[in-house]
Each structure stands twice: as C-alpha cells, then as structure tokens.
C-alpha positions as CSV (number, residue, x, y, z in Angstrom):
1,X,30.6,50.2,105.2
2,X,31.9,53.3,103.8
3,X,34.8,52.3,103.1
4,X,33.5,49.2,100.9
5,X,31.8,51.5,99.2
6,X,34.4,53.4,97.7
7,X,36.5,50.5,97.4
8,X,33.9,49.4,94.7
9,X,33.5,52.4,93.2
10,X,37.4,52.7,92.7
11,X,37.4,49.4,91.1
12,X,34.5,50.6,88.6
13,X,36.3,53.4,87.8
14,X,40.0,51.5,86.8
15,X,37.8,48.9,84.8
16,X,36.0,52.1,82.8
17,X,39.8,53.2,82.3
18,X,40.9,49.7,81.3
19,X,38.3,49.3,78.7
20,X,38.0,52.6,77.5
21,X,42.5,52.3,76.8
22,X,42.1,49.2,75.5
23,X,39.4,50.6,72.7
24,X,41.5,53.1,71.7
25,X,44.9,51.3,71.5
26,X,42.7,49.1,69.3
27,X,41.5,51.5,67.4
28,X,45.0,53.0,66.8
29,X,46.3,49.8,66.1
30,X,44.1,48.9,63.0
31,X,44.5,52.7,61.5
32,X,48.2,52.6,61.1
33,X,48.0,51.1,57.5
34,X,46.6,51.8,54.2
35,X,44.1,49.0,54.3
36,X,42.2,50.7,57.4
37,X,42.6,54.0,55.7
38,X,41.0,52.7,52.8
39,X,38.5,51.2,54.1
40,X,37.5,53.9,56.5
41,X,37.2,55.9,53.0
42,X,35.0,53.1,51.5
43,X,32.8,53.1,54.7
44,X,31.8,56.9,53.2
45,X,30.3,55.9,50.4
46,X,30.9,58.7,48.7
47,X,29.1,57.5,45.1
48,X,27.6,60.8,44.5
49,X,29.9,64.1,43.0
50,X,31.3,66.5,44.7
51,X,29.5,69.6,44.9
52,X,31.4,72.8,45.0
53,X,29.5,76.1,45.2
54,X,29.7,76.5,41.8
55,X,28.1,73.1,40.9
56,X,31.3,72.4,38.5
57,X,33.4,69.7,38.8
58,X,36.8,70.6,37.0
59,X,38.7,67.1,35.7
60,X,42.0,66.8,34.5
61,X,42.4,64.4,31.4
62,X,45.9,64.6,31.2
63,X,46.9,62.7,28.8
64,X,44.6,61.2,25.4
65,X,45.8,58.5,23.3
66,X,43.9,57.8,20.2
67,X,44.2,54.6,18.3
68,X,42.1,54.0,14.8
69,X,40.7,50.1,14.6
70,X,39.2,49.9,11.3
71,X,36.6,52.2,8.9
72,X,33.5,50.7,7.5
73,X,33.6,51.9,3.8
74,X,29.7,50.3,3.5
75,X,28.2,52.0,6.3
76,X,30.5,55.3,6.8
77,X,31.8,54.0,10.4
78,X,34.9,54.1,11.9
79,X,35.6,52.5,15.1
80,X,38.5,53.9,17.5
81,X,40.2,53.1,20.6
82,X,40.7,56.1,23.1
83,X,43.0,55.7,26.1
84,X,42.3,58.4,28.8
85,X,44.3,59.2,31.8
86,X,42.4,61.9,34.3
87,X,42.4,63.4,37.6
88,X,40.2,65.7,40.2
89,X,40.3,66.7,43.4
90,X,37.4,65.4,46.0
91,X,37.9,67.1,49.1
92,X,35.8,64.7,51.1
93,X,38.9,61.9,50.2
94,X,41.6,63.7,51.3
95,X,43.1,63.4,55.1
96,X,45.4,64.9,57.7
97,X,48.9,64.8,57.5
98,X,49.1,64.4,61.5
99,X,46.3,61.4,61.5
100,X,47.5,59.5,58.7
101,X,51.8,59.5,57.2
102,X,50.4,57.6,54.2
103,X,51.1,60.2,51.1
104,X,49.0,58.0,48.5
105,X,46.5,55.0,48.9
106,X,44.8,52.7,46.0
107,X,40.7,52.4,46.5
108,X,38.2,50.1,44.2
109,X,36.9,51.9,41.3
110,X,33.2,51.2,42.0
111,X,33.6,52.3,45.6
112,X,33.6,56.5,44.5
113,X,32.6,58.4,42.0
114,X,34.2,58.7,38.9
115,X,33.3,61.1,35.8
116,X,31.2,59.6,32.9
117,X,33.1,61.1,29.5
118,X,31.2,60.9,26.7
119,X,31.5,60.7,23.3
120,X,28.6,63.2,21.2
121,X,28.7,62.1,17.7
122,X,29.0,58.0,18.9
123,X,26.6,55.1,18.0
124,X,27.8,52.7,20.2
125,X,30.1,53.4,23.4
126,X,32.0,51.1,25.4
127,X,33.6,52.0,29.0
128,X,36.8,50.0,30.4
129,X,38.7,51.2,33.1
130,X,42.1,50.4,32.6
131,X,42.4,49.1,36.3
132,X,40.0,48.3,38.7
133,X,42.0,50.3,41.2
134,X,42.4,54.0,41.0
135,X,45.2,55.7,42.8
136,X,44.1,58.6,46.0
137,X,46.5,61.5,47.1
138,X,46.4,63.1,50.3
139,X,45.0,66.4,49.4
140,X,42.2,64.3,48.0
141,X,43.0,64.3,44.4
142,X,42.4,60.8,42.3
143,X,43.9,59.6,39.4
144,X,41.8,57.3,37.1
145,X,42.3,56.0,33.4
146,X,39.7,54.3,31.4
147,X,39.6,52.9,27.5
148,X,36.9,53.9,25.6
149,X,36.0,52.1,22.1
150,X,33.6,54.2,20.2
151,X,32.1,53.3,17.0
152,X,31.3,56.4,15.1
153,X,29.8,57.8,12.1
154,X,31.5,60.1,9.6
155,X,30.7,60.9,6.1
156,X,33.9,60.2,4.5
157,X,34.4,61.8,1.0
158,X,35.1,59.0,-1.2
159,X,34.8,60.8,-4.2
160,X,38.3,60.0,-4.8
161,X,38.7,56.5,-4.0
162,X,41.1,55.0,-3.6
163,X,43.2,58.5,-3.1
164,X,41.3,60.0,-0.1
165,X,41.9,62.3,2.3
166,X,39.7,63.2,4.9
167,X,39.6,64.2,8.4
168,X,36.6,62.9,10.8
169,X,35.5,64.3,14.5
170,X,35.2,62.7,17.7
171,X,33.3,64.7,20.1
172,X,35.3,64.0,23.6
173,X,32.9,65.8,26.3
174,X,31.6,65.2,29.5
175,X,28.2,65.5,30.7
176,X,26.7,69.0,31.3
177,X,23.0,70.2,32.3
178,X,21.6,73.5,33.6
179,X,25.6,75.1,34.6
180,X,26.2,71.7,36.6
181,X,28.7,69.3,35.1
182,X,32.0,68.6,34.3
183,X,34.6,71.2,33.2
184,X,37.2,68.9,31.2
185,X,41.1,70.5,30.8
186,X,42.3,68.6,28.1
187,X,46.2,68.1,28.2
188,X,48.5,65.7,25.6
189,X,47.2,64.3,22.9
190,X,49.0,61.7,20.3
191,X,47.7,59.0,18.1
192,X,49.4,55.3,17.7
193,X,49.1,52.7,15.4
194,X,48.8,54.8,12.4
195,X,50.3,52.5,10.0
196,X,47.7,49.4,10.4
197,X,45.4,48.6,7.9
198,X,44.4,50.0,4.7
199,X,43.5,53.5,6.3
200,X,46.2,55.2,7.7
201,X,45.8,57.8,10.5
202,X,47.6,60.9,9.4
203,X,47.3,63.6,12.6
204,X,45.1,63.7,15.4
205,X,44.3,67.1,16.9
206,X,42.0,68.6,19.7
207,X,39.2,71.0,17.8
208,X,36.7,73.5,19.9
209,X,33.4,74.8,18.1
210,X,33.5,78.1,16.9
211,X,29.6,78.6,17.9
212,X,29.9,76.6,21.3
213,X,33.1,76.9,22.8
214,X,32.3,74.2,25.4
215,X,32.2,71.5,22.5
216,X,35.5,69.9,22.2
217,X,36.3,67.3,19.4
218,X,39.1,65.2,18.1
219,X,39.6,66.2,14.8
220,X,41.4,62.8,13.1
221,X,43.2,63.1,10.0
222,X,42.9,60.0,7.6
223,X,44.1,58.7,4.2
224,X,43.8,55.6,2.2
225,X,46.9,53.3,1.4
226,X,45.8,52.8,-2.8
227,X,47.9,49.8,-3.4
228,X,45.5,47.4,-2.6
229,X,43.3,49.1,-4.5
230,X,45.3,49.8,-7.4
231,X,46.7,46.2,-8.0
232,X,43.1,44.4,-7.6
233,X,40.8,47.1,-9.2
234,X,42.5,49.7,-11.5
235,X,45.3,48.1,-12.8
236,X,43.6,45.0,-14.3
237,X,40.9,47.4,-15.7
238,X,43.5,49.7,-17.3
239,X,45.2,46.6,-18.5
240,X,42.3,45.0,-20.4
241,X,41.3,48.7,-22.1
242,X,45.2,48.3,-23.5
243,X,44.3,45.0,-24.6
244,X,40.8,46.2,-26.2
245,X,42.9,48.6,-28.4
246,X,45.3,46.4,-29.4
247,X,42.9,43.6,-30.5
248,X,42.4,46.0,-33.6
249,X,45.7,44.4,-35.1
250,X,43.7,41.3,-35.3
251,X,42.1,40.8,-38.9
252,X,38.8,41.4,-39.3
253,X,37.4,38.3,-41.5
254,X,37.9,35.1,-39.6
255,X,36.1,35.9,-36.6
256,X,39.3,36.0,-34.5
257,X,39.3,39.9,-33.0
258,X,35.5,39.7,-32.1
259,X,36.4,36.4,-29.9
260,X,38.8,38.2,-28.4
261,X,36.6,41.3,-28.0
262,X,33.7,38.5,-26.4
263,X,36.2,37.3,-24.3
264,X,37.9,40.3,-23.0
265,X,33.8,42.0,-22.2
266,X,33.2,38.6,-20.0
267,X,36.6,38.8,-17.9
268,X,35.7,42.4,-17.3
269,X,32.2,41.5,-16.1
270,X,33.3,38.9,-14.2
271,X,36.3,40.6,-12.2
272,X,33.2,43.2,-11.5
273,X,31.3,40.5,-10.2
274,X,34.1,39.0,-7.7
275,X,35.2,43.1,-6.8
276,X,32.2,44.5,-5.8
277,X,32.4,44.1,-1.9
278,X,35.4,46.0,-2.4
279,X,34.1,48.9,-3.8
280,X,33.0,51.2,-1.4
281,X,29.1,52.1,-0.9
282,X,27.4,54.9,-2.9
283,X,27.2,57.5,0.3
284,X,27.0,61.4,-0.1
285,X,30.1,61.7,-2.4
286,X,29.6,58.5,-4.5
287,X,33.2,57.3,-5.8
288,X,34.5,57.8,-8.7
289,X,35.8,54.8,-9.6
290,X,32.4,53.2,-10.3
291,X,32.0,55.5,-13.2
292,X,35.6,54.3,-14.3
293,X,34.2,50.7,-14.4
294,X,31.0,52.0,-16.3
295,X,33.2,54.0,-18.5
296,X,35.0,51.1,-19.3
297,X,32.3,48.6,-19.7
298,X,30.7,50.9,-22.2
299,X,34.1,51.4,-24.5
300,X,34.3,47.4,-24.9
301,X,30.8,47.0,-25.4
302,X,30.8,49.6,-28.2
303,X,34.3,48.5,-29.5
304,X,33.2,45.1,-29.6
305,X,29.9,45.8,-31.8
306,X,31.9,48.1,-34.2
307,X,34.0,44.9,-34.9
308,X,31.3,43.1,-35.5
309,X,30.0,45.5,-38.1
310,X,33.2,45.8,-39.8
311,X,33.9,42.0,-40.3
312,X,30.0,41.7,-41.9
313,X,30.4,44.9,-43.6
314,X,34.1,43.7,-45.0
315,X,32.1,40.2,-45.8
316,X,29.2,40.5,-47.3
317,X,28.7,44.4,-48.2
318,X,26.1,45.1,-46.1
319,X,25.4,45.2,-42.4
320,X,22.3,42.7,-42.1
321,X,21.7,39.6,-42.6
322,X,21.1,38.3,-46.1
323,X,17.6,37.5,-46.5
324,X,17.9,36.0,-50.2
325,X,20.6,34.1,-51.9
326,X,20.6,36.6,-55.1
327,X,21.9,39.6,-53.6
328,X,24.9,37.5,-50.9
329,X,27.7,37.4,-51.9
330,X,29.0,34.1,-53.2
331,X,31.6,32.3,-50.7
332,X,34.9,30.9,-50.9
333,X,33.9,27.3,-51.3
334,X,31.2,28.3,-54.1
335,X,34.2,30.2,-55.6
336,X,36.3,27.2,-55.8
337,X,33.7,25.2,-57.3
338,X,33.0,27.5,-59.8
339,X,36.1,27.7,-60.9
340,X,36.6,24.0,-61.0
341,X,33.3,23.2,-63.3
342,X,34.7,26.1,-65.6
343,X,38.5,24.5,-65.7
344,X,36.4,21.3,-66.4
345,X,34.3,22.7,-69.4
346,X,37.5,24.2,-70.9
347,X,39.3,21.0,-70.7
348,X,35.7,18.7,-72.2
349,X,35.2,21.5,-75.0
350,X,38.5,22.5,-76.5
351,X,36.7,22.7,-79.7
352,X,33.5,24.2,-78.6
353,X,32.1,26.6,-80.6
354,X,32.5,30.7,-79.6
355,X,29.9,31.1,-77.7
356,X,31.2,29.1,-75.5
357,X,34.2,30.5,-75.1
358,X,32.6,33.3,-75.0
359,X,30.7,31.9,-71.7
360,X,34.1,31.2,-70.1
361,X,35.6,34.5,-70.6
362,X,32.3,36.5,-69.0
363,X,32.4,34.3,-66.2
364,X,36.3,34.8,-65.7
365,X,35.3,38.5,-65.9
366,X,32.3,38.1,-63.1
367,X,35.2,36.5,-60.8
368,X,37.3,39.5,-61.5
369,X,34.3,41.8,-60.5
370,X,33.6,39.9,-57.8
371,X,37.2,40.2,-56.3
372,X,37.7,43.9,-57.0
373,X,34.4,44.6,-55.2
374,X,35.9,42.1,-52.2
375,X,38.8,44.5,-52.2
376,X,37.1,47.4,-52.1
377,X,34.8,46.1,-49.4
378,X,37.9,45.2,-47.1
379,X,39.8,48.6,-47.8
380,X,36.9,50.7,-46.8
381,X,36.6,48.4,-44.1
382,X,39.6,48.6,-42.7
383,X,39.8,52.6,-43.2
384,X,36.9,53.0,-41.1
385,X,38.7,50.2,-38.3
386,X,41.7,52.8,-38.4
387,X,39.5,55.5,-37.5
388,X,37.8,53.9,-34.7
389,X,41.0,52.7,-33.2
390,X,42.4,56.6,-33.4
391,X,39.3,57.6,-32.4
392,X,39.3,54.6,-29.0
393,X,42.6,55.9,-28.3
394,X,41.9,60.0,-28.5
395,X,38.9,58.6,-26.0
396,X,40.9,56.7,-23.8
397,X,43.5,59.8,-23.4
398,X,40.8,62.5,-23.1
399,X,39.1,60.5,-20.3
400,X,42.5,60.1,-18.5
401,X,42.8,64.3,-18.8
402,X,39.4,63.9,-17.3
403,X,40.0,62.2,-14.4
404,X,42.7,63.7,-13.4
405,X,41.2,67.1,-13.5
406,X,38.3,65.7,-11.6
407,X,40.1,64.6,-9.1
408,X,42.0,68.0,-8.6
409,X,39.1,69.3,-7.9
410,X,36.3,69.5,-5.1
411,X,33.0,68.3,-6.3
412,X,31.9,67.3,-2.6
413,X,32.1,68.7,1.0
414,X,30.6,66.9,4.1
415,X,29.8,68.6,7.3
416,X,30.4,66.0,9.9
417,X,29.7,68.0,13.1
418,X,25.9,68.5,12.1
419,X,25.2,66.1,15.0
420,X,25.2,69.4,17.4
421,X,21.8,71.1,17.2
C-alpha cells in the first residue's frame, strides 16, 4: 500500500517537471526574435514620460530641415515645412544584453511616448511622423522623426516692395510647465528649396532670446525675386509716364495729344484694375509702390488737363467756354466764307465807288488782326506747353532721386517675437 503511494506521488512529481519544462522551453522559444521583444515592450504600455528625478526629459533633435512653401502677402503668413529627426533615452525600453542579442528593434509609434514639439508663434500646426515606426536601441534610446507644417504669422516689411528683405521667426520649443518638460539640444540645421517661388529663402539660422534663454527660434532669412513684379507692375507704369511726356510733341489744336492723353489715363486705370490682387496688402509698413501708382495717376491726370487748357487757350483766347457769339473767335470755315463774299464783291463792283473799297481794305485788315492775334495766342501757348513739359520732366527725375533715397532708408521696423509675453 505504501509502496503505491509513493509510486503516485513520483508520477506527480515527473508530470509537475514535464509541464513546468515544457512552459519554459515555450517561453524561450517565442522570445528569441524581435517580434516577441517588441511586443513584450508594447505589453508595457509605457504612454506616459519618463520621469527622472529632475522631472526633465532631455531630447535630442539632431538634425532640422526647414523648407519655405509659400508667403501670404494679404494676410502676413507664411507657411513652412520642418523636417525633424530626434532622439532620447527611456530607461524603462532598454534590455539586457544576456536576455536579449538583438542590438536594435522597430516599435509602433502610438505604442510609447513620444515628445510633442511645438511651435510658439504658429496659427495652425500640423504633426506627421515621417514613419509610423520608430527605431529602439538597447540602452533604451529611440530615434523618431516627424514633419511639421506650420502656418505662421510674421509682419513682413514691405515697404520696399518688390525689393524686400526680411527675416521672420519660428519659435521651435517643446512643452515646459512648473521645471517639468522637455530640454531640447538642438543639432544641424539647413534649409532646402530656397529657389521656389517668388520668395526666395536666403539663410536659416537657430536664434535664442536674450531675456529667456529657454526660447529658441528659427530665425529665416527671406527676399523677394522682383522680376515678376517689375515686368507686370513697374515697367508698364514707367513706360506709359515716358509716353505721357512725349505726347507733348503732339500739336495742340486738333484735339490729337489730349486723345492720346484720355487714352493713356484709361490704360493706366485699367492695368490698376486687373493688378490689384497683386499688390500686396496695406499691413504695418504699407508698400511703397502704391504711392508710385498714385504718383503716377496724379502726373497724367494733371498733364492731361494742362493740355486741355492749352489747346482752348491756343483756340479761342480764353479758358471758358464762350457764352456769346461777339466776343469767340470766328472759325476757319467762317474765315473762308468771309473771304469768299469779299472776293465776290470785288469781282461784282470793280467800279464801286471808295467807300467801298474802302470796306474791303478794313476787312482785309480785320483778317490780318485776327491772324496776328491767332499767332500770338499759339506762341504763348506753346511757351507755356514747353514749360510744363521741362517742368513734367524735372518732376519725373526728382521723384526718381526720391525713391531711391527712400528706399535706402529705414522708415519701418517690425518686432516679430512680441508673441512672448
């Protein structure tokens, strides 16, 4: 009876040590590639930071690649595209060297925590990761990249449109509250694409606040390619002034140089018209070249009226109207008639009597007046046309000295990183 007794028991005990082998050869068996290890590392859940004693997480980005997309001239925007390669260490990832030979393993990106990097100064923000894999070292450091497209806004001096130059900030930061956050090391930092689109990116460069030194920003160098600008707006501007002054070879009876004048104020008007969405919006540092196109618009207006003064002046005598048929002057047509009915009486009264004759030499007389006064008329007219177009010209230069002095100078500053308080 004894003995069937321990004969049992023996049999228990090698089943225990049957199963109990079997488990672990098992277990060994399914941790002897990445997968297990990664999953093991999911099982965690480790979604929450790490927390060192010092309640700083120190992150890595180790390299930064900035790419400008376009820049809102209406709404003083510019959108960018930031590339952003990181790392940190999270102790609670990393595993033995004895347990596990694997030097490296790939995990899901939503399986961990990952930082959040912000941007300060953004309106709108949008997070991509560049994989939705992220790559785990034994000693528990993880390597992560995301793309970041931030729209942000930046008082861009356009004063000097279409010449500008002007640098705008990004503020690249991570989160931070009460000593706990993230302490970013920021490593390389280049720019690509600068040579797309009408703005160019000149430099990009990493900043730190001279008040705060735990505000960093990219400070991004821009400029404006002008020949756009220069062949659709300027040029045809500068073009049709040239044209205004040399409409004053045109004579000035006939109505022909104040058509021309007419016609030359409409094309400007309407070359506004079609432009305008162009033209960048009135911000802080309104540009400059709107007050060329008032400029302009003014000169034609006020060369075109002195025409029209000129040709009624050279006409009649006299700036207004006529009002009665006495004091006008008698026209061309009249003239001829005239002188027709007075050919006519010579040639019916060759024996008229003196006083006749007499008639017919006052009147030959009166059309002599006449065209001495018409002579003087047109010389003083046309002296005072020479003075205008000497003085449109002295204008025209002056305002180009003007400009150019203008534009040496700076008449605005912005301060773009008034967004920290």
């Amino acid at each position: 009876m004894v003995s069937a007794k321990r004969i049992l028991k023996l049999f228990g005990i090698i089943y225990y040590l049957i199963v109990c082998s079997n488990f672990m050869v098992g277990s060994l068996a399914t941790c002897v590639t990445r997968r297990c290890l990664a999953n093991k590392l999911v099982a965690m859940e480790l979604f929450s930071p790490p927390m060192p004693p010092e309640c700083t997480i120190t992150v890595n980005l180790t390299s930064i690649q900035y790419e400008t997309l376009s820049v809102d001239t209406k709404t003083l925007r510019f959108s960018s595209r930031i590339r952003i390669d990181m790392e940190w260490n999270d102790p609670d990832l990393a595993w033995i060297d004895t347990e596990y030979e694997f030097p490296e393993i790939m995990l899901p990106v939503d399986k961990i925590w990952t930082p959040d990097i912000t941007v300060d100064n953004a309106v709108k923000t949008d997070v991509k990761p560049v994989s939705t894999d992220i790559l785990l070292r034994r000693d528990g450091t993880v390597q992560y990249g995301i793309q970041l497209y931030t729209t942000v806004v930046c008082g861009i001096n356009l004063f000097n449109y279409p010449f500008v130059q002007d640098a705008c900030p990004v503020a690249l930061n991570g989160w931070n509250e009460n000593n706990c956050g993230l302490d970013l090391i920021y490593g390389n930092v280049s720019s690509v694409g600068e040579n797309r689109g009408e703005w160019l990116t000149k430099s990009v460069e990493l900043h730190r606040d001279k008040q705060n030194l735990d505000r960093n920003y990219l400070y991004v160098s821009m400029s404006t390619n002008p020949f756009n600008t220069i062949v659709t707006l300027i040029l045809p501007s500068v073009l049709i002034m040239l044209a205004d002054l040399g409409s004053f070879a045109l004579p000035l009876d006939g109505g022909k140089r104040s058509s021309f004048k007419i016609t030359l104020v409409l094309s400007f008007t309407m070359s506004l018209l079609i432009l305008t969405d162009h033209l960048p919006d009135t911000g802080l540092c309104s540009p400059l070249i709107r007050y060329h196109f008032c400029f302009c618009l003014i000169v034609l207006v006020m060369s075109l009226l002195t025409s029209m003064v000129f040709s009624r002046f050279a006409d009649s005598g006299t700036i207004f109207s006529c009002r009665h048929s006495k004091p006008c002057e008698l026209s061309n047509t009249d003239r001829k008639n005239e002188i027709k009915k007075g050919v006519s009486t010579i040639s019916d009264d060759v024996a008229a009597k003196d006083a006749s004759i007499q008639k017919i030499v006052n009147f030959v007389e009166n059309i002599e007046k006449r065209d001495k006064e018409t002579k003087k008329r047109h010389e003083y007219a046309s002296r005072f046309d020479r003075a205008c177009f000497w003085g449109y010209l002295c204008l025209d230069i002056v305002y180009v000295i003007c400009v150019i002095g203008i534009t040496r100078t700076e008449f605005c500053k912005i301060n773009n990183l008034d967004f920290w308080i």
